[in-house]
C-alpha positions as a Markdown table, in Angstrom:
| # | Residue | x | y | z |
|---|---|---|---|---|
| 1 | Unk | -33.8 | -13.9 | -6.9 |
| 2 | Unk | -33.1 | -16.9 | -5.1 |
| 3 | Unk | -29.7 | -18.4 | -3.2 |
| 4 | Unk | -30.6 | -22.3 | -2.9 |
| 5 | Unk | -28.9 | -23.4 | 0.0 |
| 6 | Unk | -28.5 | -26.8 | -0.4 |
| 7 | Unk | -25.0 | -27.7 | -0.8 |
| 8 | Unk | -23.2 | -30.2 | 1.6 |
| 9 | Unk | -21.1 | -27.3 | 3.3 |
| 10 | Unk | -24.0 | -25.5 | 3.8 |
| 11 | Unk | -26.4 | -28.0 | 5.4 |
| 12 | Unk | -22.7 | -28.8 | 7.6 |
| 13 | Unk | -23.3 | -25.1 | 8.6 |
| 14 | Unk | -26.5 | -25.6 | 9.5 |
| 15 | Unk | -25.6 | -28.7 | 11.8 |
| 16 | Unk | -23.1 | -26.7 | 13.5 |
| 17 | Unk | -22.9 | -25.1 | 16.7 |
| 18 | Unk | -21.9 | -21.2 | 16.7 |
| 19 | Unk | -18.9 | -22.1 | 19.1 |
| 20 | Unk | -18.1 | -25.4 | 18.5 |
| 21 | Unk | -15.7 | -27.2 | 20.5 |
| 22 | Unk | -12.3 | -27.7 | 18.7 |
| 23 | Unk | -11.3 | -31.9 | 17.7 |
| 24 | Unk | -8.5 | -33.0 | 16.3 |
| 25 | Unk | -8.4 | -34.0 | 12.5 |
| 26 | Unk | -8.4 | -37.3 | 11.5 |
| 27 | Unk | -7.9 | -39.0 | 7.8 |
| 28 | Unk | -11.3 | -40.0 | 7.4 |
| 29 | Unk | -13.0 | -36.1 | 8.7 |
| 30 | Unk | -16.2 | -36.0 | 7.0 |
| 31 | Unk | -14.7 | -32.4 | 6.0 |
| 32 | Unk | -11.7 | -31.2 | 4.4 |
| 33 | Unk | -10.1 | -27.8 | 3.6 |
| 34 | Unk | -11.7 | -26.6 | 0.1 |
| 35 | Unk | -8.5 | -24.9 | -1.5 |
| 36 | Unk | -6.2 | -27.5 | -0.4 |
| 37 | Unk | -7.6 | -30.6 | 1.1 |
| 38 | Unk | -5.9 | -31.1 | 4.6 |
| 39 | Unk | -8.7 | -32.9 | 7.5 |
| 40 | Unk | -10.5 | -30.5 | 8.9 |
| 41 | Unk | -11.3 | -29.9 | 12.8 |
| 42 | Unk | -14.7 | -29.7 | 13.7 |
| 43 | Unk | -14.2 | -26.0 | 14.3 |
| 44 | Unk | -13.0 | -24.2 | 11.7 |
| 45 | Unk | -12.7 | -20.5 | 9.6 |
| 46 | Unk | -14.4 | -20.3 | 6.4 |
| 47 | Unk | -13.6 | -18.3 | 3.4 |
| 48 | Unk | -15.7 | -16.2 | 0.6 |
| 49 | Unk | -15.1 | -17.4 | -2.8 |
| 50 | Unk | -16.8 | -13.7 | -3.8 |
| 51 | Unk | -17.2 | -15.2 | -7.3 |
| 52 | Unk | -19.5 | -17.9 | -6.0 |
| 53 | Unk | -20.8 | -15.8 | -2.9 |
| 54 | Unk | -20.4 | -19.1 | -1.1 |
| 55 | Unk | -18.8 | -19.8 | 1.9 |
| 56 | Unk | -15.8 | -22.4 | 2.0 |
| 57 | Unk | -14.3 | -24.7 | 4.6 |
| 58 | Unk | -10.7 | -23.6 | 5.0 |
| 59 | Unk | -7.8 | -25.0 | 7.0 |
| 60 | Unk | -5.7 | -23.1 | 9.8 |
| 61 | Unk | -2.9 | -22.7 | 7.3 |
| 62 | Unk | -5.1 | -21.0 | 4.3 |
| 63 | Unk | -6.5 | -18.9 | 6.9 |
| 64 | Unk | -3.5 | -17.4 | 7.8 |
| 65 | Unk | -2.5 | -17.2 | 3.8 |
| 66 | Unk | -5.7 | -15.5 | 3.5 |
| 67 | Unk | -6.0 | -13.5 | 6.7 |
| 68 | Unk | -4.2 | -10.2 | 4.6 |
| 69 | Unk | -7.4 | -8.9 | 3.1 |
| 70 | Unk | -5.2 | -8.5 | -0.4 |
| 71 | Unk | -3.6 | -12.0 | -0.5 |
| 72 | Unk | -6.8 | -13.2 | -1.8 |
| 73 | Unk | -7.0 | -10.9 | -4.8 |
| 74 | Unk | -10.5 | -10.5 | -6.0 |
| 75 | Unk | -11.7 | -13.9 | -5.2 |
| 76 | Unk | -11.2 | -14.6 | -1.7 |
| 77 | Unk | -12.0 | -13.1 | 1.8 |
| 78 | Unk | -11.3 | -14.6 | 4.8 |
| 79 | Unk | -14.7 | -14.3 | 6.5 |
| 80 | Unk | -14.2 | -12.9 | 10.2 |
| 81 | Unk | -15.0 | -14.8 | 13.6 |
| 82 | Unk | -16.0 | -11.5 | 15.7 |
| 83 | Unk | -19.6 | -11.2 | 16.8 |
| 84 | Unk | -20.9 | -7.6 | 18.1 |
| 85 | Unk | -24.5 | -6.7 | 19.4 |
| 86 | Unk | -25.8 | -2.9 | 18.6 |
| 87 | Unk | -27.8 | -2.3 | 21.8 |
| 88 | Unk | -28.3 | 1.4 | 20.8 |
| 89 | Unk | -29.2 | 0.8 | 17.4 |
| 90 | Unk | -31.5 | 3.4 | 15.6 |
| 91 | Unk | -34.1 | 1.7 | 13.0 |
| 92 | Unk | -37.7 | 2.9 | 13.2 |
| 93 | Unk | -40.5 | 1.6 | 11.2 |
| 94 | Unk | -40.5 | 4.2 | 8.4 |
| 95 | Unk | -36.7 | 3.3 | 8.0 |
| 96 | Unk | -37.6 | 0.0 | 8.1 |
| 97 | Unk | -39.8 | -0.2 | 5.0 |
| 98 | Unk | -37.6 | 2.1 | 3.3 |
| 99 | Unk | -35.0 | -0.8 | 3.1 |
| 100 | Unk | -38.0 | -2.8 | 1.1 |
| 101 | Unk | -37.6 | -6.3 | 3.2 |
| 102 | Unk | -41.2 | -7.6 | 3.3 |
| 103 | Unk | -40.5 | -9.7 | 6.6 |
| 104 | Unk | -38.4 | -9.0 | 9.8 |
| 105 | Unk | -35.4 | -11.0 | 10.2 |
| 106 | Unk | -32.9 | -10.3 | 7.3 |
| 107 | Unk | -29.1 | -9.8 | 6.8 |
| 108 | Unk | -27.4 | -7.0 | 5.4 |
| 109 | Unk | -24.2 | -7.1 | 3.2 |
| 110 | Unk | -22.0 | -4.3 | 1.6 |
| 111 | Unk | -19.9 | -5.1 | -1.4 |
| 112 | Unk | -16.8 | -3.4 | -2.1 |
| 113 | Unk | -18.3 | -1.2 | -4.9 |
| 114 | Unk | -21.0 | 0.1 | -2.3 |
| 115 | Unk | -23.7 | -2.0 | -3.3 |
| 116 | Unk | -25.6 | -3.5 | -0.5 |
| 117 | Unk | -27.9 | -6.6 | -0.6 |
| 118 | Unk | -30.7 | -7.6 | 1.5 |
| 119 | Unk | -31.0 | -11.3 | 2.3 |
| 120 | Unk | -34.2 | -13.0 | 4.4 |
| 121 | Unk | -34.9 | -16.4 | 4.8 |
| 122 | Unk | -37.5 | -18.5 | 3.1 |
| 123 | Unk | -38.6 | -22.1 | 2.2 |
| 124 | Unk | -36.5 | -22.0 | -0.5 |
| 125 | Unk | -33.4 | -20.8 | 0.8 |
| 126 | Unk | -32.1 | -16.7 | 0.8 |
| 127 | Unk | -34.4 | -14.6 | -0.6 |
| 128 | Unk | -32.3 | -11.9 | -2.0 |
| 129 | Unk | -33.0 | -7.8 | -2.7 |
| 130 | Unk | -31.1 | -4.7 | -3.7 |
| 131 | Unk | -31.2 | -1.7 | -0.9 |
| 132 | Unk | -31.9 | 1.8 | -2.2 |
| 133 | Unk | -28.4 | 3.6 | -1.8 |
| 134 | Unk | -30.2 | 6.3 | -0.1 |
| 135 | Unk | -32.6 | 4.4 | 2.3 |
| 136 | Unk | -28.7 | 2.7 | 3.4 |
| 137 | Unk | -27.1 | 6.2 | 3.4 |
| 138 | Unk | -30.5 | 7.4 | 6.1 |
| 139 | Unk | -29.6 | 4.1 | 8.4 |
| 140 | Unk | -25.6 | 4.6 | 8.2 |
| 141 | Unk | -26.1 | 8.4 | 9.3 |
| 142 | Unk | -28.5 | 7.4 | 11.8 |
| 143 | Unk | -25.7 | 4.1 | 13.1 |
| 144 | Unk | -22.3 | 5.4 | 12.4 |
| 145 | Unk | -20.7 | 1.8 | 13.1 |
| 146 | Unk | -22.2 | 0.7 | 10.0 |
| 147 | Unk | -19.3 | 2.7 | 8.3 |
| 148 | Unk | -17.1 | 0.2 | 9.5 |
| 149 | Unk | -19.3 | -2.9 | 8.0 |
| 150 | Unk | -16.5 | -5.0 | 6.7 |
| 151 | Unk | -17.4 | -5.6 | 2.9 |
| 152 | Unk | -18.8 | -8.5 | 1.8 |
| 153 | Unk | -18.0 | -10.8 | 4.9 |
| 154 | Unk | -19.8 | -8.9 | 7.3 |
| 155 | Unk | -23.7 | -8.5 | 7.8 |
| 156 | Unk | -26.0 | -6.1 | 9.7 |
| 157 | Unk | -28.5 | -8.8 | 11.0 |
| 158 | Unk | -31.7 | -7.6 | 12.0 |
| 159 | Unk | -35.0 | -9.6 | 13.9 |
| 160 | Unk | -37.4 | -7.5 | 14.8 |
| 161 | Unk | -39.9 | -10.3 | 14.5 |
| 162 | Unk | -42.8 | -9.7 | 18.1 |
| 163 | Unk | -40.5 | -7.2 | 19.5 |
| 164 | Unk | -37.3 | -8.8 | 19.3 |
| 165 | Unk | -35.2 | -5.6 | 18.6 |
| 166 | Unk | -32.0 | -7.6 | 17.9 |
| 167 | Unk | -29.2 | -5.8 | 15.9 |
| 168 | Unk | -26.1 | -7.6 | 15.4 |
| 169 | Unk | -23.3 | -7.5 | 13.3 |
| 170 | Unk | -22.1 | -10.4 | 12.7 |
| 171 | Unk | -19.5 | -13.2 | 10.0 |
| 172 | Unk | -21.8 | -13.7 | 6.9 |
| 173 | Unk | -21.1 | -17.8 | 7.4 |
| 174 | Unk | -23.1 | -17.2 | 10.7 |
| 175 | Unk | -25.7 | -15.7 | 8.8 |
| 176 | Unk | -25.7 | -18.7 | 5.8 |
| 177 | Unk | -26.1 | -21.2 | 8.5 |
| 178 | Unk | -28.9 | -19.9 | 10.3 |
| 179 | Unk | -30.8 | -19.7 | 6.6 |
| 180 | Unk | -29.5 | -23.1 | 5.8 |
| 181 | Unk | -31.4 | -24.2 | 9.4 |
| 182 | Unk | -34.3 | -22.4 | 9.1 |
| 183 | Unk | -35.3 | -23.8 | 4.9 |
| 184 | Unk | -34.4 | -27.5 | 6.9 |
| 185 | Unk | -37.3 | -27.0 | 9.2 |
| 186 | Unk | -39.7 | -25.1 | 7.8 |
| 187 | Unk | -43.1 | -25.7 | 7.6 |
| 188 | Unk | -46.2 | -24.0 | 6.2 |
| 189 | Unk | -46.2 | -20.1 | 5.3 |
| 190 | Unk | -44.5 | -18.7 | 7.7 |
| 191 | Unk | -42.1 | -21.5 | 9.4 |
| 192 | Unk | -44.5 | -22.7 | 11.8 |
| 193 | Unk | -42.9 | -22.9 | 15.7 |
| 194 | Unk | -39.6 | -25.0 | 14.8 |
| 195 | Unk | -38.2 | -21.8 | 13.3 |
| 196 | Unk | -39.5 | -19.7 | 15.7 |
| 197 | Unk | -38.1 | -22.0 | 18.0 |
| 198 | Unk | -34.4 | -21.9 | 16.3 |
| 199 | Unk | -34.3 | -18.2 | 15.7 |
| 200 | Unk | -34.9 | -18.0 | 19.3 |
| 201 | Unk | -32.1 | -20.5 | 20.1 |
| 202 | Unk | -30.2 | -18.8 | 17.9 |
| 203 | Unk | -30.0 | -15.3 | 19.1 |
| 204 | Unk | -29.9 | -16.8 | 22.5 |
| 205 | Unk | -26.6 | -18.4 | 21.8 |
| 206 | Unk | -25.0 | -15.6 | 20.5 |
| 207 | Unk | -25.7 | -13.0 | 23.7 |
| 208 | Unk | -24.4 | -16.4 | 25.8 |
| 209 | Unk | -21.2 | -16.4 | 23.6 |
| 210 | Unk | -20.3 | -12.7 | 24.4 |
């Protein structure tokens, strides 16, 4: 199945620096909040509308409506800002085909029911594939802190792609904006060197940030 990533919040996520610096609203912001239209700064949080699966713009005051994981019933989750790298992460290559992703950068998501989706990039936007419970249960043994995977807001992000080894986890808006980036400049089969070239960035901005 595919996840076309081609709406205007998404190709704003894609134009948008991990950190970016904080402005002052103005009438005319090119972005407002999504549940109730105040300006938006240029840095802002971001909520799930789980319905959807899509990330929305959201304003300093719904995220603190939002920020009790219950106010938002079953509809919305206010997606977190924190940003952690595994550096002792365990994920061999056996384990690695056992999660059935055909390519090696993908994100990982839980839902509250258990269920967890795989997610890779493509031309086309997010690729999307179900994980065998059991292959999930063999990496979650093997990296405890997955237990603590915050559902659906949350991904295990993992490039392996020559050698990287990187094993975050990281906010799942993070994760739709790098896909949003990489369908906006990809070329040929695999991506060609401008996505190389902004996974790269990418990852390299995040170790910077911590």
């Amino acid at each position: 199945m595919t996840a076309a990533l081609s709406t205007p919040r998404l190709a704003a996520l894609a134009r948008r620096e991990p950190r970016a610096p904080a402005a002052s609203p103005t009438a005319d912001a090119a972005e407002r909040c999504e549940l109730c239209g105040e300006p938006l700064p240029d840095a802002h949080r971001h909520l799930l509308d789980l319905d959807a699966g899509d990330p929305l713009c959201a304003c300093g005051a719904c995220t603190v409506l939002f920020a009790d994981h219950a106010a938002g019933g079953r509809h919305y989750r206010l997606i977190p800002d924190e940003r952690r790298r595994l550096t002792a992460f365990h994920l061999d290559g056996l384990l690695w085909a056992a999660l059935g992703v055909p390519v090696d950068l993908a994100f990982f998501t839980a839902a509250a029911s258990g269920e967890v989706t795989a997610r890779y990039p493509s031309p086309v936007g997010a690729l999307h594939a179900p994980v065998h419970a059991a292959s999930w249960e063999r990496l979650t043994r093997a990296n405890p802190v997955l237990a603590d995977l915050r559902p659906d807001v949350e991904a295990l992000v993992v490039h392996r792609a020559l050698g990287a080894g990187e094993h975050w986890i990281l906010p799942v808006d993070d994760c739709f904006r790098l896909t949003a980036l990489l369908r906006a400049h990809w070329t040929g089969f695999n991506g060609g060197d401008a996505v190389r070239d902004r996974v790269r960035t990418f990852f390299e901005e995040l170790k910077g940030d911590r």
